[in-house]
VODREN-448736 format. One record per residue: residue number from 1; residue in three letters; x, y, z of N, C-alpha, C, O in turn. Coordinates in Angstrom, 1 decimal. Atoms other than C-alpha are relative to their C-alpha. Example, Ala and Ser with C-alpha at 12.3 -4.5 7.8 and 13.67 -1.06 7.14 Angstrom:
[atom 1 ALA [0.9 -1.2 0.0] [12.3 -4.5 7.8] [0.9 1.2 0.0] [1.9 1.2 0.7]]
[atom 2 SER [-0.9 -1.1 0.0] [13.7 -1.1 7.1] [-0.8 1.1 0.8] [-0.3 2.2 0.9]]
// end
This chain:
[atom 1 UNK [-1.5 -0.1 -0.1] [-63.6 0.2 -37.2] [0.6 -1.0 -0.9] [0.3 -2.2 -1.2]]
[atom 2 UNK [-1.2 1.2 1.1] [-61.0 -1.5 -39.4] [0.4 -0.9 1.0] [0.6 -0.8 2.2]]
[atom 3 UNK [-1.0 1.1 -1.4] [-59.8 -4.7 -38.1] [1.4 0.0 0.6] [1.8 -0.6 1.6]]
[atom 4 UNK [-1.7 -0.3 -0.6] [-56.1 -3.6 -37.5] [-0.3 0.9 1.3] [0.3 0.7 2.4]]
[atom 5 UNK [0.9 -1.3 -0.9] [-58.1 -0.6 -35.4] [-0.4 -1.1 1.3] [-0.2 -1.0 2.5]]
[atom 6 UNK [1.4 1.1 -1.3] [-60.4 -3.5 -33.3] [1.0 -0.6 0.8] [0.8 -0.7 2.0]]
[atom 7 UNK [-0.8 0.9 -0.6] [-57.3 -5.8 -32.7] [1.1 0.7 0.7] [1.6 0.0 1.6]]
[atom 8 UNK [-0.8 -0.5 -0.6] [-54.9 -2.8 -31.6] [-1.1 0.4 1.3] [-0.8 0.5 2.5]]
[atom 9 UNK [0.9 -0.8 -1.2] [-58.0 -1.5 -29.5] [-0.2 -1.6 0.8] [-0.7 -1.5 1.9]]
[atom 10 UNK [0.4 1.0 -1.1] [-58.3 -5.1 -27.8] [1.4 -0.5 0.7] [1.6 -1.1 1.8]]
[atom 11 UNK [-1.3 0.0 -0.8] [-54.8 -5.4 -27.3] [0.4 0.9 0.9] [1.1 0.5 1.8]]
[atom 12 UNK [-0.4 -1.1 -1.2] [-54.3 -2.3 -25.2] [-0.8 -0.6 1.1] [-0.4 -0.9 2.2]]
[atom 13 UNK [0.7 1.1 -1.7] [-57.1 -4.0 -22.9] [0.6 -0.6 0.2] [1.2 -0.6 1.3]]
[atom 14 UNK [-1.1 0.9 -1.0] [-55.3 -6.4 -22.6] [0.9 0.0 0.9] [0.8 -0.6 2.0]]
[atom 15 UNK [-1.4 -0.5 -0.4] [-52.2 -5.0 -21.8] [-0.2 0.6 1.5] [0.3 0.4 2.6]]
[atom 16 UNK [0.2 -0.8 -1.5] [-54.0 -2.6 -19.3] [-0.4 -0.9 1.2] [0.0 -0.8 2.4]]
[atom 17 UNK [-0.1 0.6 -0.9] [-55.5 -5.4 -17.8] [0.6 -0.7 0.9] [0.3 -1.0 2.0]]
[atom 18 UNK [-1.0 1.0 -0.2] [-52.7 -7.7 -17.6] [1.0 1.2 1.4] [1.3 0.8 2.5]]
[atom 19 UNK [-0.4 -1.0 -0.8] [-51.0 -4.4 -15.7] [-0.6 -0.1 1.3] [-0.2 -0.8 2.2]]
[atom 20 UNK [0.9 0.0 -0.9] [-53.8 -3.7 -13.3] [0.2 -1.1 1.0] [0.3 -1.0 2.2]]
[atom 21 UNK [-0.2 1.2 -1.1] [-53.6 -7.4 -12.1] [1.1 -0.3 0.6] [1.0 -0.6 1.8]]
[atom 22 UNK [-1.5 -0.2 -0.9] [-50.0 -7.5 -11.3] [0.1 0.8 0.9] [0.5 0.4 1.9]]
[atom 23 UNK [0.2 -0.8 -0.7] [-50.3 -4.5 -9.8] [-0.4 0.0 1.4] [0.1 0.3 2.4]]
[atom 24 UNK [0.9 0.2 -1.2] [-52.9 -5.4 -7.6] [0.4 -1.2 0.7] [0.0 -1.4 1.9]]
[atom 25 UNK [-0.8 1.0 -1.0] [-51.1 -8.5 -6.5] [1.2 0.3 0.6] [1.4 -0.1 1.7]]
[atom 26 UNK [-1.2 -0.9 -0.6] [-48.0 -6.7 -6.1] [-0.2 0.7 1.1] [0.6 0.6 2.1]]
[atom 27 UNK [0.2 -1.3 -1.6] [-49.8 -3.8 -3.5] [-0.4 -1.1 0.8] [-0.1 -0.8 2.0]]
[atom 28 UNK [0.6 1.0 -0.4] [-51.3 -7.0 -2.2] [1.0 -0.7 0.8] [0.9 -0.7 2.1]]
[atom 29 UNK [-1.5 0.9 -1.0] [-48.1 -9.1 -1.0] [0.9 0.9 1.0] [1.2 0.7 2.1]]
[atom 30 UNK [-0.5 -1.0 -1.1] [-46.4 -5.6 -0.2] [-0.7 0.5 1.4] [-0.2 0.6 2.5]]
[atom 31 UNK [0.8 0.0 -1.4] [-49.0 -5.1 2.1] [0.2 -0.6 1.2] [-0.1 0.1 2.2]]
[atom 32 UNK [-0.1 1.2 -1.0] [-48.2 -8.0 4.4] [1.4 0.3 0.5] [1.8 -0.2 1.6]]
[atom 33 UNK [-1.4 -0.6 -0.6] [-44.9 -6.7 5.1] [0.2 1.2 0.9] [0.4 2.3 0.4]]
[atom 34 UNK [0.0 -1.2 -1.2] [-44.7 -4.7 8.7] [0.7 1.4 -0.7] [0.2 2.5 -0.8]]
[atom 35 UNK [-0.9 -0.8 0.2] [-41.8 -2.8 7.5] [-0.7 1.2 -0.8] [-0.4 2.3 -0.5]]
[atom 36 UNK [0.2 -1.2 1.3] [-43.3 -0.7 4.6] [-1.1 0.8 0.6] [-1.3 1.8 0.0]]
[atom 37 UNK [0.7 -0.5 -0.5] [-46.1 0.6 6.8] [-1.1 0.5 -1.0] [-1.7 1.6 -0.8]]
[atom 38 UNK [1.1 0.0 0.8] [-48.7 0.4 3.8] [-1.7 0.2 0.4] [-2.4 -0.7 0.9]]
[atom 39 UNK [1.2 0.1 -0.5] [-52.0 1.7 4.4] [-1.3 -1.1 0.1] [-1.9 -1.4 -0.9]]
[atom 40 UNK [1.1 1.0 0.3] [-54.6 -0.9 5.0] [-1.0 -0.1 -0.4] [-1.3 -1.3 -0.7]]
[atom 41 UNK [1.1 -0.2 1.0] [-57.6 0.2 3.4] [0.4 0.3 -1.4] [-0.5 0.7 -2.2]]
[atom 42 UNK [-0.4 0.0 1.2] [-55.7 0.4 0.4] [-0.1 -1.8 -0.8] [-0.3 -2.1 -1.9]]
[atom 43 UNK [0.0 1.3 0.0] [-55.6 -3.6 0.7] [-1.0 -0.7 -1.1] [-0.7 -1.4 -2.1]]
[atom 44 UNK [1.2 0.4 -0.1] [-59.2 -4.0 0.1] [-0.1 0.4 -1.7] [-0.7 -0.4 -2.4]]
[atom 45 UNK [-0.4 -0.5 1.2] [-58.6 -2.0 -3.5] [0.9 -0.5 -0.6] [0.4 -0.5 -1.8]]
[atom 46 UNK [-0.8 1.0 0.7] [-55.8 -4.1 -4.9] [-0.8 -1.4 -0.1] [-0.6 -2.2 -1.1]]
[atom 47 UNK [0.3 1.2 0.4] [-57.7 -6.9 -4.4] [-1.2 0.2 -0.9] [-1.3 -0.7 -1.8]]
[atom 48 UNK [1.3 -0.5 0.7] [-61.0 -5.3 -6.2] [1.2 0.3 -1.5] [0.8 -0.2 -2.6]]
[atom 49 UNK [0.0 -0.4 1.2] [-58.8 -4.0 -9.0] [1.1 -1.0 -0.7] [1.6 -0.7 -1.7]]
[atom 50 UNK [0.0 1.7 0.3] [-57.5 -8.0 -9.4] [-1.2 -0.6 -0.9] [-1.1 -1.4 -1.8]]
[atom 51 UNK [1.4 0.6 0.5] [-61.1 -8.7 -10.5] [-0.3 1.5 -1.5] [-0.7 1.3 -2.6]]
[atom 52 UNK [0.0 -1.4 0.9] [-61.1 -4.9 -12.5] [1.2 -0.8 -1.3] [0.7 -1.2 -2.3]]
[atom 53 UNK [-0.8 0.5 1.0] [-58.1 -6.3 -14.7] [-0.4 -1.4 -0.9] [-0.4 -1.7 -2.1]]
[atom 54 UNK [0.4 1.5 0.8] [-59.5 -9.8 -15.2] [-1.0 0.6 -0.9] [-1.0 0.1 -2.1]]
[atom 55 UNK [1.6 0.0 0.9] [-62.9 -8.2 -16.5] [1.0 1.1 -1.4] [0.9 0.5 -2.5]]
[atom 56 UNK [-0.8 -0.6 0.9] [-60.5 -5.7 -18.9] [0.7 -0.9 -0.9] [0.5 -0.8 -2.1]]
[atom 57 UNK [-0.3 1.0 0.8] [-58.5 -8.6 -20.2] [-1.1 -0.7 -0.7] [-1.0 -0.9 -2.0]]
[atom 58 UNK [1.3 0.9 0.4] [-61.8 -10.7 -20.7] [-0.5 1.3 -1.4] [-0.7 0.7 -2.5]]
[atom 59 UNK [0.8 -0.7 0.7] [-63.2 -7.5 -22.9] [1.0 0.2 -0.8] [0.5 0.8 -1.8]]
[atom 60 UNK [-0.7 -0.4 0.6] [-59.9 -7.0 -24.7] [0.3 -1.2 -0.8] [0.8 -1.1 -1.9]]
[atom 61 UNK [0.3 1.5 1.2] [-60.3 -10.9 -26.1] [-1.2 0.4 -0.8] [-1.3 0.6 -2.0]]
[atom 62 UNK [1.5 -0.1 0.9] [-63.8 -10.3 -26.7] [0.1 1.0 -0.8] [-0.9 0.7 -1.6]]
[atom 63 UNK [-0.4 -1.1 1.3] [-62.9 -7.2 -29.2] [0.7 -0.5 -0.8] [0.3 -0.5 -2.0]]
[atom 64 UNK [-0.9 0.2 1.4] [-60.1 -8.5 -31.1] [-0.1 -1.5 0.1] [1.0 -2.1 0.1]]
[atom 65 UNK [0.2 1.3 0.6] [-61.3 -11.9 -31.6] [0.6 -0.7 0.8] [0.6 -1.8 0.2]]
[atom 66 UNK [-1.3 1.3 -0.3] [-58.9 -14.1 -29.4] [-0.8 -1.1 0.3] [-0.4 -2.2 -0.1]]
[atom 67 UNK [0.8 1.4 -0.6] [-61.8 -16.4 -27.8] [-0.5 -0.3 -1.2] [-1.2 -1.3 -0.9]]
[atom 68 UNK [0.5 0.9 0.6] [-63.0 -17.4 -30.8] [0.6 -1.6 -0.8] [0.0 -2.5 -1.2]]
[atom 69 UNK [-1.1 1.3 -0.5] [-60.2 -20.1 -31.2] [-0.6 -1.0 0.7] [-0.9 -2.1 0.4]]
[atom 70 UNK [0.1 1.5 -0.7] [-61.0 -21.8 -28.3] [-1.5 -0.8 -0.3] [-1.9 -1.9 -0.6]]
[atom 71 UNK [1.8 0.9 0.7] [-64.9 -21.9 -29.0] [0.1 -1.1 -1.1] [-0.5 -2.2 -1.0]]
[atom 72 UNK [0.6 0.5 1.3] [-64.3 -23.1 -32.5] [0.6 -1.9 0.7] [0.2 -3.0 0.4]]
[atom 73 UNK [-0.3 1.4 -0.2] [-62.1 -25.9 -30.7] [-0.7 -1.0 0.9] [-0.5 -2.2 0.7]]
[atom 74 UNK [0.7 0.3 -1.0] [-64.4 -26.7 -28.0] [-1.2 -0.7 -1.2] [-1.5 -1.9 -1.2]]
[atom 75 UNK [1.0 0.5 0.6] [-67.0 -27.1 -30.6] [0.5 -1.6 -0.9] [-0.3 -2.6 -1.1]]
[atom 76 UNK [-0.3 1.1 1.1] [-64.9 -29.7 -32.9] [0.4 -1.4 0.9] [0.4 -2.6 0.7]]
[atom 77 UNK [-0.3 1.2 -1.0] [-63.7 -31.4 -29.7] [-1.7 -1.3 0.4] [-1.8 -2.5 0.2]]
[atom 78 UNK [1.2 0.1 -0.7] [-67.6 -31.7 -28.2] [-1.2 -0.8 -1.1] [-2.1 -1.6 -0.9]]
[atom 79 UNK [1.6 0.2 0.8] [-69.9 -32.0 -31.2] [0.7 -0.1 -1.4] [0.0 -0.5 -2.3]]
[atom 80 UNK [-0.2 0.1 1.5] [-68.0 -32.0 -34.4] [0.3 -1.5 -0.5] [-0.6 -2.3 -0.5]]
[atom 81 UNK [-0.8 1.2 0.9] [-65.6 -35.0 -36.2] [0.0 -1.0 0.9] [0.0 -0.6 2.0]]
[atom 82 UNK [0.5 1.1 -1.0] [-66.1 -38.5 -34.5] [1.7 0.1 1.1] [1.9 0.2 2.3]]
[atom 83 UNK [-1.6 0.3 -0.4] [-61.6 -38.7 -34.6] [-0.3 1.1 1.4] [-0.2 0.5 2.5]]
[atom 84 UNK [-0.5 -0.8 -1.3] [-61.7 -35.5 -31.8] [-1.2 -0.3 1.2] [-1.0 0.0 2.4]]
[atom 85 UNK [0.8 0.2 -1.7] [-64.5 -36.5 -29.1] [1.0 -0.9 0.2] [1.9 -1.4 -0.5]]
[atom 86 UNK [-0.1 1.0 -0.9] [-63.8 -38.5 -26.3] [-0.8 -1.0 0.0] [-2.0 -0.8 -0.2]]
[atom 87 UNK [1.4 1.2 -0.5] [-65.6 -41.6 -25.5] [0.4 0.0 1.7] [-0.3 -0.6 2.4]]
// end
């Protein structure tokens, strides 16, 4: 795939997952509210598709490149130039 192609295709992950999770915290809070009479085995599914969105977001970095940023900083922090470690 072309990289314009890779980075639109990891952005829609994103997007979807970033959705998904709101979602699922949204049916989540609604839930807790007598009034709306929300089924309760629906509960148990918002919270599962909380972890469904995170792993979608996570795979929509990992396609269009976003984590490799922090790696490269992690690495210059940890092990590279004397100026960025810590003592």
């Amino acid at each position: 795939m072309k990289r314009r192609n890779v980075t639109l295709a990891g952005n829609v992950l994103m997007c979807l997952g970033l959705l998904t999770m709101v979602s699922g915290i949204s049916y989540s809070v609604l839930n807790q509210l007598p009034e709306l009479q929300l089924p309760q085995y629906m509960a148990h599914g918002a919270i599962f598709s909380i972890f469904i969105g995170a792993l979608l977001w996570l795979a929509g970095a990992r396609i269009s490149g976003r984590e490799k940023v922090a790696d490269r900083y992690y690495w210059l922090r940890h092990f590279g130039d004397k100026r960025c470690r810590r003592s």
